[in-house]
VOGU-3710 file (C-alpha; in Angstrom, 3 decimals, decimal comma):
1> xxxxxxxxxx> 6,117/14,377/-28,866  8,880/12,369/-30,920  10,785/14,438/-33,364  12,223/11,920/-36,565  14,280/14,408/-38,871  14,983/12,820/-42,343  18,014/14,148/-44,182  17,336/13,999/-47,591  20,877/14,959/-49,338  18,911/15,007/-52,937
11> xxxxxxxxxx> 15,625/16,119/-54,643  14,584/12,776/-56,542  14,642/11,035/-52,744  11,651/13,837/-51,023  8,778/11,743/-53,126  9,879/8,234/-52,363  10,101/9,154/-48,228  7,095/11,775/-48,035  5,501/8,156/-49,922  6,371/5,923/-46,907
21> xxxxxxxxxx> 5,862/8,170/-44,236  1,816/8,879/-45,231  1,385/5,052/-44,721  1,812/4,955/-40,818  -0,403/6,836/-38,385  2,147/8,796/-36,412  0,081/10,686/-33,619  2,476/11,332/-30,991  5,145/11,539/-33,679  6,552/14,694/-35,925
31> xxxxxxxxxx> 8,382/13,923/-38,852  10,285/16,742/-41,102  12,899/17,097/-43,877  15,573/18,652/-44,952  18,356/19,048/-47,603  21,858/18,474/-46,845  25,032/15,887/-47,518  28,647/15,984/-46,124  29,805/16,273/-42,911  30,270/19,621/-42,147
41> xxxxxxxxxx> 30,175/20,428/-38,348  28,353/23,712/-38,705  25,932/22,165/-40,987  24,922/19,527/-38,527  24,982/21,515/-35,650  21,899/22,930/-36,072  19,796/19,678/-36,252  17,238/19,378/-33,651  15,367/16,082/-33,469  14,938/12,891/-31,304
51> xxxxxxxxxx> 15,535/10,721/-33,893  17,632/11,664/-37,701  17,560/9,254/-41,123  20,835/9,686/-42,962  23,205/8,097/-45,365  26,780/7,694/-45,869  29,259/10,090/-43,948  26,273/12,100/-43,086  24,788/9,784/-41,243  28,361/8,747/-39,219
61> xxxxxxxxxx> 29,052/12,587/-38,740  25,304/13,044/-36,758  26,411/10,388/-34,908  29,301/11,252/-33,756  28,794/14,542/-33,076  24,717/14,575/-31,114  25,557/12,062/-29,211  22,514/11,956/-27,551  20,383/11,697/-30,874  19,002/8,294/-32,205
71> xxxxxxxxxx> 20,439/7,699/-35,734  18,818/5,582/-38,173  21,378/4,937/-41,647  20,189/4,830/-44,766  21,887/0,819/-45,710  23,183/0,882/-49,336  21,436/-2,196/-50,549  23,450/-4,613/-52,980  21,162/-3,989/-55,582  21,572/0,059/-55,287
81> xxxxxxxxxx> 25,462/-0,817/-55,931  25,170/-3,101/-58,389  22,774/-1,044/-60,152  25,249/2,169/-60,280  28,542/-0,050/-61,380  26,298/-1,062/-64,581  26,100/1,845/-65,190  29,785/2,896/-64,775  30,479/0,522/-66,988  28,409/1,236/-70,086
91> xxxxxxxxxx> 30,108/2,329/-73,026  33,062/1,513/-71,526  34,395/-1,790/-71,958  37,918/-1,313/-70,521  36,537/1,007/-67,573  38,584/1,154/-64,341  35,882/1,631/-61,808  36,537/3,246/-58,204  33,835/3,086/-55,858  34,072/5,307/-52,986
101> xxxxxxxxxx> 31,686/4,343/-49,863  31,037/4,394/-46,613  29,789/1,474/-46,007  31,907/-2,143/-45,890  32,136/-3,839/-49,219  33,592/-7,445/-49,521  36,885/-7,557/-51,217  37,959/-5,913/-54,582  38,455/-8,677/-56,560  35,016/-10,423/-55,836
111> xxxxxxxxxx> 33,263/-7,250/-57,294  35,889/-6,847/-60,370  34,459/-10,670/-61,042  31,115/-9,604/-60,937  31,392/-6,467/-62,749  33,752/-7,897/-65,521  36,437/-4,726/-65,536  39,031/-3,676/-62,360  37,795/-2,237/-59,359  39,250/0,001/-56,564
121> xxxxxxxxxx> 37,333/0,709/-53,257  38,170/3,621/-51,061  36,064/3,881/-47,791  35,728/7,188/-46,123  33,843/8,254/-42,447  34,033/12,089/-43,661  33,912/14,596/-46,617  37,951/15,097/-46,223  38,493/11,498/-46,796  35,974/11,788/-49,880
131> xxxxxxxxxx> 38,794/14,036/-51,109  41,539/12,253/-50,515  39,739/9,204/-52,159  39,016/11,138/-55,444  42,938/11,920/-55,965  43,981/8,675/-54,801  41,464/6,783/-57,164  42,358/9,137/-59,993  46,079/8,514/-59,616  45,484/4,574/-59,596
141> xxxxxxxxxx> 44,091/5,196/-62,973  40,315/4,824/-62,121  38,135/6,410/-65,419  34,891/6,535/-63,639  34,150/7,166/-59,818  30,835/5,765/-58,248  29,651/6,983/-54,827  27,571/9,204/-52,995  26,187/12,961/-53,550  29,974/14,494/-51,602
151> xxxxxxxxxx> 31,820/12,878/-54,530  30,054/13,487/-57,347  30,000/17,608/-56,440  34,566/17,095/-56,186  34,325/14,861/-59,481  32,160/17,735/-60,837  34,564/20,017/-60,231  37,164/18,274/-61,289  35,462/17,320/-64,965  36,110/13,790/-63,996
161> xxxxxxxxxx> 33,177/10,931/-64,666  31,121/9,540/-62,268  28,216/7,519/-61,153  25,882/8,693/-57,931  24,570/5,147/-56,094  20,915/6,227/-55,721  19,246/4,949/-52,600  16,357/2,331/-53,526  12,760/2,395/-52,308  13,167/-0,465/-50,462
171> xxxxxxxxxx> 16,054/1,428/-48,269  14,144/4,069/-47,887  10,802/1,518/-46,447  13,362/0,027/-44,065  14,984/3,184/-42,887  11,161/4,382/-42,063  10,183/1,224/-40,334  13,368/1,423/-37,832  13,127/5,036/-37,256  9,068/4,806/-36,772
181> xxxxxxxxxx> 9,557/1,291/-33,851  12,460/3,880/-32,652  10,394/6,711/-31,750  7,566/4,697/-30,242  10,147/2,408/-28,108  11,528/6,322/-26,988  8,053/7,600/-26,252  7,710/4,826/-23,757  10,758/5,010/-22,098  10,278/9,093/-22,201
191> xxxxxxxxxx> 6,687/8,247/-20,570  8,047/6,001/-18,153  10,870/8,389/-17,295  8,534/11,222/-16,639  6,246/9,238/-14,627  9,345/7,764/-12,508  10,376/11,577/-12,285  6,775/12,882/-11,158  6,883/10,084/-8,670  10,377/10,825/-7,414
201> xxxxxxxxxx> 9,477/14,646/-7,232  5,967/14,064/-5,760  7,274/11,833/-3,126  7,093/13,311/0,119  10,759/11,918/1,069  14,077/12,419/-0,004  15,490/9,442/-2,604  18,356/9,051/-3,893  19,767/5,882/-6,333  23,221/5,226/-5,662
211> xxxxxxxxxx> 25,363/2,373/-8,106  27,769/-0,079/-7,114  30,336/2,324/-6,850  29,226/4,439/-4,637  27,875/7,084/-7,158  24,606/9,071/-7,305  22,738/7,969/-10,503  19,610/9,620/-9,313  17,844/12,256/-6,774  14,714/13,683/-6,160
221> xxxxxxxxxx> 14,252/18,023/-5,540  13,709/16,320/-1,511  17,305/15,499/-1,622  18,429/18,599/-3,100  16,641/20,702/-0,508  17,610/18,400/2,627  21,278/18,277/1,315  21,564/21,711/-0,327  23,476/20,419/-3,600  22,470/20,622/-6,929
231> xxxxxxxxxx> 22,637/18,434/-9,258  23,050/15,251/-7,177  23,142/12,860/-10,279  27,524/12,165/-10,458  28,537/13,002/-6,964  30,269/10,312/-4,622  27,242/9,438/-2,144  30,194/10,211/0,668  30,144/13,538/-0,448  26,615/13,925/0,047
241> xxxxxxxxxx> 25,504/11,611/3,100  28,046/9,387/4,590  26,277/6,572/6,374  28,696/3,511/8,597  26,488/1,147/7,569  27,334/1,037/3,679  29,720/-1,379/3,169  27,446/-3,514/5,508  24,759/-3,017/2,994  27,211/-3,149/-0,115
251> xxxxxxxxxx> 28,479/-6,589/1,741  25,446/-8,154/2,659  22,806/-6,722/-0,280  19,860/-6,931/2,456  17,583/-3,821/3,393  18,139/-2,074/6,193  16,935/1,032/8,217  18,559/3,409/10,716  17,586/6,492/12,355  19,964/9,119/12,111
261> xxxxxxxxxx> 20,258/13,146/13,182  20,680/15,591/9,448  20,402/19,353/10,069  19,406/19,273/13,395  16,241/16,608/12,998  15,254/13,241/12,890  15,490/10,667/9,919  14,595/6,999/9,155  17,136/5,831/6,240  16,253/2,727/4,579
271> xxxxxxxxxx> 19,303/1,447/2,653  17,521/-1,114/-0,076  19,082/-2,701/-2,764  18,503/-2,246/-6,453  18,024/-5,688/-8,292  17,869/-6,392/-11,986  17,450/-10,225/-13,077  18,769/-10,981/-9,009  21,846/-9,168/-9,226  22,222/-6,007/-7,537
281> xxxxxxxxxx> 23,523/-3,093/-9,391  22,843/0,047/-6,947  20,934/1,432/-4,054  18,280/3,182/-3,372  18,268/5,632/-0,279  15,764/6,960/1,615  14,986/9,503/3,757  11,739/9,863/6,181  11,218/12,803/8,260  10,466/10,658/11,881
291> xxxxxxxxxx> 8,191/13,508/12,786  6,341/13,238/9,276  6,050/9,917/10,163  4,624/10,518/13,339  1,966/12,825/12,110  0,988/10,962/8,930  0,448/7,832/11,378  -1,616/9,991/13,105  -3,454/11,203/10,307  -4,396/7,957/9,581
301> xxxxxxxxxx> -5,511/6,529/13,015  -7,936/9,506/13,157  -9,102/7,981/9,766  -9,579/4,813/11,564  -11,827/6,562/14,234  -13,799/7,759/12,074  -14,431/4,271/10,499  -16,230/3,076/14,106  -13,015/2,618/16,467  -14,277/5,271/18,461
311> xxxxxxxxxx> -16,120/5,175/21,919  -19,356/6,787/21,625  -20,176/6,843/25,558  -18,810/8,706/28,645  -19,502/8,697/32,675  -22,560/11,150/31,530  -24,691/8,480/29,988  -24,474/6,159/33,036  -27,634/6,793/34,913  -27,816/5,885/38,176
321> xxxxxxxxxx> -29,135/6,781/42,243  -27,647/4,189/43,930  -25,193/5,364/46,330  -22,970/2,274/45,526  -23,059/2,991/41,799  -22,592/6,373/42,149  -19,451/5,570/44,123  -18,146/3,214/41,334  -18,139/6,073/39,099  -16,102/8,130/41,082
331> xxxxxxxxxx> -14,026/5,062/41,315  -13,804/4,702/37,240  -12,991/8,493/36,907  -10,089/7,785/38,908  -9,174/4,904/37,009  -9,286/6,969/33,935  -6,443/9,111/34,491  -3,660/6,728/35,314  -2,620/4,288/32,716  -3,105/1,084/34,362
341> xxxxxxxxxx> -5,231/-1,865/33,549  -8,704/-2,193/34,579  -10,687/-5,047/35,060  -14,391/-4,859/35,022  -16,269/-7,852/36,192  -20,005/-8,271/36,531  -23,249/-10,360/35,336  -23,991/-10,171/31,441  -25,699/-6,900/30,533  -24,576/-4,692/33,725
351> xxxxxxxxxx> -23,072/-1,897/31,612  -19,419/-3,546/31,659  -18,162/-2,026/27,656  -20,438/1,501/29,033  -17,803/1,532/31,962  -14,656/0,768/29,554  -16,164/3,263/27,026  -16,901/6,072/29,700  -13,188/5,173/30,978  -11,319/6,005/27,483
361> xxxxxxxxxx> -13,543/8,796/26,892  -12,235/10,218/30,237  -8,724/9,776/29,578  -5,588/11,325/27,771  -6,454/9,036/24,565  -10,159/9,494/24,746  -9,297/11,038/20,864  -7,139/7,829/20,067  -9,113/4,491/18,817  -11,335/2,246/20,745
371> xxxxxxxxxx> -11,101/-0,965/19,927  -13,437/-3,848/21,430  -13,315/-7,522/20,350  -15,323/-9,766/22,312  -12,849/-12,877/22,750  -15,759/-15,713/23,736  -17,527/-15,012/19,642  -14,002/-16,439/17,900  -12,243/-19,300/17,831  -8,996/-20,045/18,570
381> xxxxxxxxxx> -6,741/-19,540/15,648  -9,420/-16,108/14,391  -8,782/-14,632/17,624  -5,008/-15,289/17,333  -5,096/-13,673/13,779  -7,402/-10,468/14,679  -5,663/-9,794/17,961  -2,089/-9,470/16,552  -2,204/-9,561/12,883  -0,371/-11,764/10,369
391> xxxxxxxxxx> 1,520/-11,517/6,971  0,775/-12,334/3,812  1,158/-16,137/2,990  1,276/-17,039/6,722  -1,325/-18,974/6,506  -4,169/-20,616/3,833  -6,580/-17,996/3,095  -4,152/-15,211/4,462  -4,828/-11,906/2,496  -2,489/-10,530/0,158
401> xxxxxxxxxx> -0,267/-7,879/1,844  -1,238/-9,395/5,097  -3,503/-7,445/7,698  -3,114/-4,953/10,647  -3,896/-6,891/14,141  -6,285/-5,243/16,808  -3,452/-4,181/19,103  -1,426/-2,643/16,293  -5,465/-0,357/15,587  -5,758/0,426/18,869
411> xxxxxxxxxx> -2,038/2,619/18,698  -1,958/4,920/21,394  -5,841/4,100/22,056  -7,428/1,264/24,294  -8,218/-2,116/23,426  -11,324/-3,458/25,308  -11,126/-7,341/25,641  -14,593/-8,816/26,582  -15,241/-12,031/27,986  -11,472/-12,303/28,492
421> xxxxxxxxxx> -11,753/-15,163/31,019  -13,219/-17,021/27,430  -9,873/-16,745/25,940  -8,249/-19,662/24,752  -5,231/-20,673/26,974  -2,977/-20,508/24,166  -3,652/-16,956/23,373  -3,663/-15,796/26,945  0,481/-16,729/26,385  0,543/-14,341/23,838
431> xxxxxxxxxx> -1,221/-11,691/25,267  0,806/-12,069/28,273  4,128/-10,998/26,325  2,383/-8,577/24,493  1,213/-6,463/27,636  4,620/-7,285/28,748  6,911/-6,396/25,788  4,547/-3,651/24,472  5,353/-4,562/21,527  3,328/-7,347/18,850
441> xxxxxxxxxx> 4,661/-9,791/16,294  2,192/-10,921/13,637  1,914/-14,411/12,695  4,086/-15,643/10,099  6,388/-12,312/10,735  10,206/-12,439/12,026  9,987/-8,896/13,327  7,976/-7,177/16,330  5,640/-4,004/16,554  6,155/-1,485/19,238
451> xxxxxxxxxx> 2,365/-0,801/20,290  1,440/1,677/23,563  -2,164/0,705/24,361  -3,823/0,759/26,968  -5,980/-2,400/27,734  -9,556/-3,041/29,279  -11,363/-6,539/29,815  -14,077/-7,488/31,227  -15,549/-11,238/32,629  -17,909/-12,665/34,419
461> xxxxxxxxxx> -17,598/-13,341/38,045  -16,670/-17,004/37,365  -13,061/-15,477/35,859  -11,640/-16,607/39,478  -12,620/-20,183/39,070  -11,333/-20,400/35,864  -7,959/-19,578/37,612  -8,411/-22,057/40,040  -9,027/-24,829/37,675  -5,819/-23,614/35,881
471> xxxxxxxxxx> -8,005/-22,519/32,497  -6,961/-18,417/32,792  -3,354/-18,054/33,859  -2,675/-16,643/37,253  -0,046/-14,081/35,473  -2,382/-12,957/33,099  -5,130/-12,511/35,895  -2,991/-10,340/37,751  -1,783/-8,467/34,801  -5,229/-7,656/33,346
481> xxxxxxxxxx> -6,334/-6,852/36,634  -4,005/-4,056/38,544  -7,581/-1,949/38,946  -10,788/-3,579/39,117  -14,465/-2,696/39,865  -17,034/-5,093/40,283  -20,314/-3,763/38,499  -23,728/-4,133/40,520  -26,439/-6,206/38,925  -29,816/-4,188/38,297
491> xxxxxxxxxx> -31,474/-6,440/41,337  -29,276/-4,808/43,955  -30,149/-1,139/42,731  -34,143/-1,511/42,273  -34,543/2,264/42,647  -32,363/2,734/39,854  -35,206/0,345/37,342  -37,625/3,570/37,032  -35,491/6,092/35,815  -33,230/3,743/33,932
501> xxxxxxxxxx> -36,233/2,639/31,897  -37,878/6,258/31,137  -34,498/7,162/29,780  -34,413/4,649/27,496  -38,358/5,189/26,607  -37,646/8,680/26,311  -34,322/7,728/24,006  -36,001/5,551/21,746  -38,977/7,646/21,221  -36,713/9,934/19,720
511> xxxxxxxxxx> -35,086/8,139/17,763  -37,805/6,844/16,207  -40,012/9,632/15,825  -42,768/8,746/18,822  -44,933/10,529/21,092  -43,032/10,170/24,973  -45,663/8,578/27,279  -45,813/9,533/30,743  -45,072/6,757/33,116  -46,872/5,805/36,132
521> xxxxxxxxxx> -45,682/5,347/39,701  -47,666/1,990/39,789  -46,060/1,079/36,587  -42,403/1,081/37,275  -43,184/-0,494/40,691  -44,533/-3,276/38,370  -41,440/-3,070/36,657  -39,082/-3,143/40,195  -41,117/-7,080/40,597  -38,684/-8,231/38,118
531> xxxxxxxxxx> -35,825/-9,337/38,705  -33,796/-8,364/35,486  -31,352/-11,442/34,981  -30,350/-9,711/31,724  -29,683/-6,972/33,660  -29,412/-3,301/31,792  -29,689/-5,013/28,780  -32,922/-6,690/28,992  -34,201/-3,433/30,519  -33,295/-1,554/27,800
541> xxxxxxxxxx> -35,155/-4,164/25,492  -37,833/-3,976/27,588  -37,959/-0,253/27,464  -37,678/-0,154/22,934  -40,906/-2,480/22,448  -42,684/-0,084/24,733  -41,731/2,893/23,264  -42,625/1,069/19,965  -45,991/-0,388/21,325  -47,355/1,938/23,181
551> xxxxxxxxxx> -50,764/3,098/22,405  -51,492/5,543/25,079  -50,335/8,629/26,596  -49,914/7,007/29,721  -48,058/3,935/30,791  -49,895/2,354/33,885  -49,717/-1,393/35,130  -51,499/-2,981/32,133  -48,886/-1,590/29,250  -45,795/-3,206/31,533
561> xxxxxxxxxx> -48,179/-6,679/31,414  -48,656/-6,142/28,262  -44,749/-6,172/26,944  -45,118/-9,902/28,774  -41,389/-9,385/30,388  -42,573/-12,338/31,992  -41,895/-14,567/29,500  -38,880/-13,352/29,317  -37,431/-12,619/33,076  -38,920/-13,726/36,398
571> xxxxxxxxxx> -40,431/-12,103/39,562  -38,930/-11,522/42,733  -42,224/-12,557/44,136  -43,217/-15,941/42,558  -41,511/-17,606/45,254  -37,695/-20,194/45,236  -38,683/-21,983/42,832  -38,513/-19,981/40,251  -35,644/-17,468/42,246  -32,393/-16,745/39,372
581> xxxxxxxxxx> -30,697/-19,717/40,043  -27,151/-19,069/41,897  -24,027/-21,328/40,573  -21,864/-22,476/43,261  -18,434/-22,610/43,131  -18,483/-26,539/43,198  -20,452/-26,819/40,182  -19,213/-28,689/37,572  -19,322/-27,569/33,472  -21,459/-30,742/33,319
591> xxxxxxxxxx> -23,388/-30,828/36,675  -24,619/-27,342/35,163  -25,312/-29,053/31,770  -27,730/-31,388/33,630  -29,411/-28,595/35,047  -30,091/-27,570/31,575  -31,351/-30,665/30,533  -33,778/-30,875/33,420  -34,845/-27,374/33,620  -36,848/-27,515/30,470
601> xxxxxxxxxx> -36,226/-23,586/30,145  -34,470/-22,436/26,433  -30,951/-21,406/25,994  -30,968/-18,014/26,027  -33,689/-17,696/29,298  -31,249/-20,326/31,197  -28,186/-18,257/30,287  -30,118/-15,472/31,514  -30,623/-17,450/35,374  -27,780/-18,567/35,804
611> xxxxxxxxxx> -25,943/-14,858/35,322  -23,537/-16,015/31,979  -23,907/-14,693/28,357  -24,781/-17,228/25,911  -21,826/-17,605/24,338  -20,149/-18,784/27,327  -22,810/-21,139/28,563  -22,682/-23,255/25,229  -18,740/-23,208/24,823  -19,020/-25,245/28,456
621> xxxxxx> -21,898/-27,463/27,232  -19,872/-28,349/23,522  -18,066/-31,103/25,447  -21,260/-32,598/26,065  -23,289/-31,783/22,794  -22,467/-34,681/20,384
//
């Protein structure tokens, strides 16, 4: 709270003040009285308040000695003077007035015009002066003194006669009005200071605000304790932390950051400038612990896990008999403890992202993030933008404070890049550097990202053509692809149909609350007559609507007719011409699209025959499609 002390040096003036101050609401302010005049050190030395209303020498002697106090003068008002030299004068026709003031009067001989008799003025800054003034005045031949309270206690004294100048009401209204916008401009600043001191104290860094010269204006208890001085406000920074890059920074007024070895441990220092109305006045220093830094970036990629970057399956949830399978797993646990890059390739739906998954879950970052983007959903310039990142104002629509890329996520995790061979040529260049560099620049930026991430993609079997016809670089191809498996469609493991499917039954059924039919022999034989161009993903389709469906305990023949997979896949024995069509290598994108055209089959069932996702079957027929 703001403390205003008014010094009231007589009785008469207590009404006119207490008057004033009852017409403000003053909340967060105090105001008190007392009675004094003079300037007497030991009487003034006991004043306590933020801000003190004086007059006269009283009001220059607070001043001067609290330094650190606000002090708001009592003016003597023209009319307050004017109305105590009438008053001299009365009865007196040949008076010889002395005034004796404080304040600045114009010259003698203006006011002896006014007044009509002689005037002397003697101004005074103390009570010792006031003296002086009184025997000076009287030996100029002065008959009547006029001045404050000080004066008229000597000329009492002294028998001599006087006049007191009696402060007006309207002095005292303005006096009130600058003390009151006084106290409420210092409660701000006193708000803002403690805030900026709470924030200082609170941070979890050492700061410290250096000025032009090289002088510590401000510090934070962080600085005290790494630096072990106290007070830091007045010391030469040189005396605290010498650094070889300060005149660089004095020279050149740009940030800039350096890591740097104090009491045995490591420490980012960020030298930044201090700018008022662009001109730079100081510094501001500070100091990061680099294993802090480490651990809160940490902290908050475990935060990101926990937001979905996470892989959810592992080598346990691939189910599988098939002796070829079962050897790819092996192969995939091995893959998982080197760092390498591992290409998976297969058909759409043959368990590619369960293999990357299974992979990072196996491995020495399986508690870092996984990150999967499929790069055949985006265009172009999106992909660009969620891949590495960009800044704010880099481009239109950019969001303010820019935004994190993929890569820069998937920190010390793995990034899973599906349908890679879909990428756009353009940002296969950039990838390149960025699994070469390890390190990412965001768009619009003029600085890089170290990044250690370990990456996964997956494609189609068609990823080789696409080299050959010079649409995925050769570089890239080789970089992406330093360990490889090629993942078995669910055709060339039939016995694995049967139990794949009851696990899934058996899956969903729990999840949704449903009795677990028993499944028949006959029935997944039924199932095996498919041949499953969607792979484990149509299977697993297959597998929901019957655990949703189902109205009996048992699962023969007729429930598998009845979830009319038909419709949907074909059989292996309804004879070539309806066999999954096979795309030869000589195949052109539009040679395929007339296929389409001619097959009278949908998108998605076409897609399915032909052994490519959606996505990628219409980005070849867009050429085509106007």
């Amino acid at each position: 709270m703001i403390k205003i002390l008014i010094v009231i040096p007589y009785h008469e003036l207590q009404q006119a003040f207490e008057q004033v101050v009852q017409s403000y609401e003053l909340e967060d302010i105090s105001v008190s009285t007392t009675h004094i005049y003079g300037s007497d050190p030991q009487v003034i030395e006991p004043l306590q308040a933020d801000i003190i209303i004086a007059r006269g020498i009283t009001a220059h002697a607070i001043a001067e000695q609290k330094k650190t106090v606000h002090v708001v003068p009592i003016a003597m008002s023209s009319a307050d003077l004017l109305d105590a030299l009438a008053l001299a004068k009365e009865g007196e026709s040949s008076a010889h007035i002395g005034i004796i003031t404080h304040e600045h009067l114009c010259d003698e001989q203006t006011i002896a015009t006014l007044v009509g008799c002689p005037v002397s003025v003697f101004q005074v800054t103390d009570q010792n002066d006031v003296r002086a003034g009184v025997d000076q005045l009287t030996r100029a031949g002065c008959s009547v003194l006029v001045g404050g309270l000080t004066m008229c206690r000597l000329c009492e004294e002294r028998g001599l006669k006087f006049v007191h100048i009696k402060t007006g009401y309207q002095a005292v209204v303005h006096a009130v009005a600058e003390a009151v916008a006084a106290a409420r401009s210092l409660d701000r600043a006193q708000t803002r200071g403690n805030l900026l001191l709470t924030l200082l104290n609170n941070a979890t860094y050492a700061l410290l605000a250096i000025d032009s010269n090289g002088k510590i204006i401000a510090g934070n208890r962080q600085a005290e304790n790494l630096f072990g001085k106290s007070p830091l406000e007045g010391l030469p920074m040189e005396q605290v932390y010498f650094s070889s890059r300060w005149a660089e920074v004095m020279r050149e007024g740009k940030q800039k950051d350096e890591l740097v070895g104090i009491n045995g441990q490591q420490f980012l220092v960020t030298h930044q400038p201090i700018r008022v109305d662009e001109e730079t006045f100081g510094f501001l220093y500070t100091f990061q612990n680099a294993e802090a830094i480490r651990q809160t970036e940490h902290k908050i990629r475990t935060e990101l896990n926990r937001k979905g970057l996470v892989a959810r399956y592992s080598f346990s949830d691939i189910v599988t008999q098939n002796a070829h399978m079962v050897s790819l797993v092996e192969k995939a646990k091995r893959f998982s403890q080197v760092p390498g890059a591992v290409l998976l390739l297969g058909e759409t739906g043959t368990g590619k992202e369960l293999f990357a998954q299974s992979i990072h879950n196996a491995s020495s970052r399986a508690k870092e993030p996984f990150v999967a983007v499929n790069c055949a959903a985006l265009p172009e310039q999106l992909l660009e933008s969620e891949l590495f990142g960009y800044t704010e104002g880099a481009f239109t629509g950019a969001s303010k404070g820019g935004k994190s890329g993929l890569f820069e996520l998937a920190h010390k995790g793995t990034i899973f890049l599906d349908e890679i061979a879909e990428m756009p040529i353009v940002v296969q260049a950039k990838l390149l550097r960025v699994l070469q560099e390890r390190e990412v620049r965001k768009i619009g930026a003029d600085m890089v990202v170290p990044v250690d991430v370990r990456v996964i993609s997956a494609a189609n079997n068609n990823i080789l053509e696409k080299v050959k016809e010079g649409k995925f670089r050769l570089d890239l191809f080789y970089r992406i692809s330093l360990l490889s498996l090629l993942l078995v469609p669910l055709r060339e493991r039939v016995e694995d149909i049967g139990i794949i499917f009851k696990h899934f039954v058996q899956q969903y059924c729990n999840r949704h609350g449903l009795s677990e039919p028993y499944i028949t022999d006959e029935a997944v034989a039924e199932l095996t007559r498919f041949s499953w161009p969607g792979n484990i993903r149509e299977l697993r389709n297959a597998a929901e609507r019957l655990a949703i469906l189902h109205t009996s305990d048992v699962v023969t023949v007729k429930e598998i007719e009845l979830l009319d997979i038909g419709s949907t896949s074909l059989r292996l024995d309804e004879g070539p011409s309806v066999k999954p069509m096979k795309i030869r290598n000589s195949y052109s994108d539009e040679e395929l699209y007339q296929q389409y055209l001619h097959s009278g089959l949908s998108r998605e069932v076409f897609a399915r025959q032909v052994g490519l996702s959606r996505t990628t079957l219409w980005r070849k027929f867009a050429q085509f499609m106007h």
